[in-house]
C-alpha positions in Angstrom: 102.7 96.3 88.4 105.3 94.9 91.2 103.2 95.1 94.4 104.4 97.5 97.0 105.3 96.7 100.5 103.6 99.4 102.4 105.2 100.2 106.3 102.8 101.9 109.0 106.0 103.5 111.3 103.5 104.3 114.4 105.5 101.8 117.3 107.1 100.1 114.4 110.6 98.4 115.3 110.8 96.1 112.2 111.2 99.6 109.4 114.8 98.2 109.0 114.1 94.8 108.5 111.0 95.1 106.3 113.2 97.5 104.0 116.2 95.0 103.8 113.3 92.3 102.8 112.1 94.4 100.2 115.4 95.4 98.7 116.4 92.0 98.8 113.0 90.9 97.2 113.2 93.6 94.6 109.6 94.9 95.9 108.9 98.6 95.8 108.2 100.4 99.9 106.4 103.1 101.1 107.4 104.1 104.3 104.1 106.1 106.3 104.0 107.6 109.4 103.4 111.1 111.0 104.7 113.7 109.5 106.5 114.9 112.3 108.5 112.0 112.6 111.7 111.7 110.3 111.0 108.7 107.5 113.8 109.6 105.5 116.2 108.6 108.3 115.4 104.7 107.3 116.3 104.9 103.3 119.5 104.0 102.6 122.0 106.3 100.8 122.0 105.3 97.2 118.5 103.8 97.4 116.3 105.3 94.5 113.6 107.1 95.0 111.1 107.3 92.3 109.6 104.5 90.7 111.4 102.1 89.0 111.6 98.5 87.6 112.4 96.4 90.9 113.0 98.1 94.6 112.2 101.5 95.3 111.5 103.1 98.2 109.4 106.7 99.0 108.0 108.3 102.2 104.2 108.5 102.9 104.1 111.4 105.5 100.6 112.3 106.8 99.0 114.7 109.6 98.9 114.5 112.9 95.9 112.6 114.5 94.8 109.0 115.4 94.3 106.2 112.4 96.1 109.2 109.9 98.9 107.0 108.9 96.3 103.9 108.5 93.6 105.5 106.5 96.7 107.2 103.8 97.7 103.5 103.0 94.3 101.9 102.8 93.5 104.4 100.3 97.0 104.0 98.4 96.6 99.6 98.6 96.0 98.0 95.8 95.6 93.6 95.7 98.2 92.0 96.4 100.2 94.6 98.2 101.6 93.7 101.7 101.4 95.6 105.1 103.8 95.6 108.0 101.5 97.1 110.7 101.1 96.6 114.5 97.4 98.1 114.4 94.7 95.7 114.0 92.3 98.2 112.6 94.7 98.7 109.4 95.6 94.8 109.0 91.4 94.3 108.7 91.2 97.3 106.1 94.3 96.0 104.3 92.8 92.4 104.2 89.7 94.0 103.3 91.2 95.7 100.0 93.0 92.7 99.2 96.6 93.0 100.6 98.3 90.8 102.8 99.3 91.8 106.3 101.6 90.9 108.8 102.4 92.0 112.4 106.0 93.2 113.3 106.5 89.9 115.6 105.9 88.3 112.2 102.6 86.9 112.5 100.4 87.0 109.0 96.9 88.0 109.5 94.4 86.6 107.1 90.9 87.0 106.3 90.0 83.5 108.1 91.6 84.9 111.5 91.0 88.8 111.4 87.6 88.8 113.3 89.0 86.8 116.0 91.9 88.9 116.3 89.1 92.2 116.6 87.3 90.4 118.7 89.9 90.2 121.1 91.0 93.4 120.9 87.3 94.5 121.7 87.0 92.4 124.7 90.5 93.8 126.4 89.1 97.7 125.3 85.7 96.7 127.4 88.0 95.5 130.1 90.2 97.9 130.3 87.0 101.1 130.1 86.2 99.1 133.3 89.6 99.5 134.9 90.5 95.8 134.7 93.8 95.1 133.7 94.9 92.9 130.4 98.1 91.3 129.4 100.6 93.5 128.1 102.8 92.1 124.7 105.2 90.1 125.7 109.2 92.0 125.3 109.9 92.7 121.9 113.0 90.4 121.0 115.3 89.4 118.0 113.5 86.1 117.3 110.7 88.4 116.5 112.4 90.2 114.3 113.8 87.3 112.3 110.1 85.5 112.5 108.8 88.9 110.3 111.9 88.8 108.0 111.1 85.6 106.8 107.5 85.5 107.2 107.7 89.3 105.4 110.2 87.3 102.1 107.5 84.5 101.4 104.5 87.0 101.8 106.7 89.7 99.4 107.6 86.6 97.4 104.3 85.2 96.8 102.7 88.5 95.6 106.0 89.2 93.4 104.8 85.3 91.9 101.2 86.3 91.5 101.6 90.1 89.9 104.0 88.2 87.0 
């Protein structure tokens, strides 16, 4: 089975360019997010819906409430599948189940750097529970975006390779 290239929507401004990777990859997506939010909007007309032999792409929509989205895809991952996600609490439950995962600035998280990256994220929480302030992410720009699409096509790639 192809593995599937699974997007968390929540603050997500790559949807576009993870979908044209997987198209262009001929890897299968599921789109997630809150299910007041409109996922359809992001498929394409023409692309197919159901599965099939090479890209597909379907709508994950879940319930309102904090982690919703990331606990529907953790239970839907399988090895080998890859996660666009800017949440570090679903890229260390993907990793965990055996999927890749990559940030929308295009940064791969792997198991040898995930409990840094938690860590971190920890530390900032504690500061900021204490009213400090912590660095916010730097603007969001189109080098970004191309660092994900072609970090995104060898991580696609490389699970298409191993699934065969």
């Amino acid at each position: 089975m192809k593995p599937t290239v699974y997007i968390d929507t929540h603050a997500c401004p790559v949807t576009a360019e993870t979908l044209a990777v997987a198209r262009a990859c001929g890897a299968p997506a599921v789109i997630a997010g809150n299910s007041t939010q409109n996922l359809a909007r992001h498929i394409q007309h023409g692309d197919p819906r159901t599965s099939r032999d090479g890209f597909w792409v379907d709508t994950l929509p879940v319930g309102v409430g904090a982690d919703a989205a990331d606990f529907a895809i953790v239970q839907e991952l399988e090895r080998g599948n890859v996660v666009v996600a800017q949440d570090i609490g679903l890229v260390a439950m993907a990793l965990g189940r055996g999927a890749r995962a990559i940030g929308v600035r295009g940064r791969v998280h792997t198991l040898a750097t995930i409990d840094l990256d938690i860590h971190i994220r920890h530390e900032e929480r504690k500061v900021r529970r204490q009213r400090g302030r912590t660095r916010g992410p730097a603007p969001f720009e189109d080098n970004d975006r191309e660092r994900l699409a072609a970090n995104l096509r060898r991580l696609v790639e490389e699970s298409l390779r191993e699934s065969e």
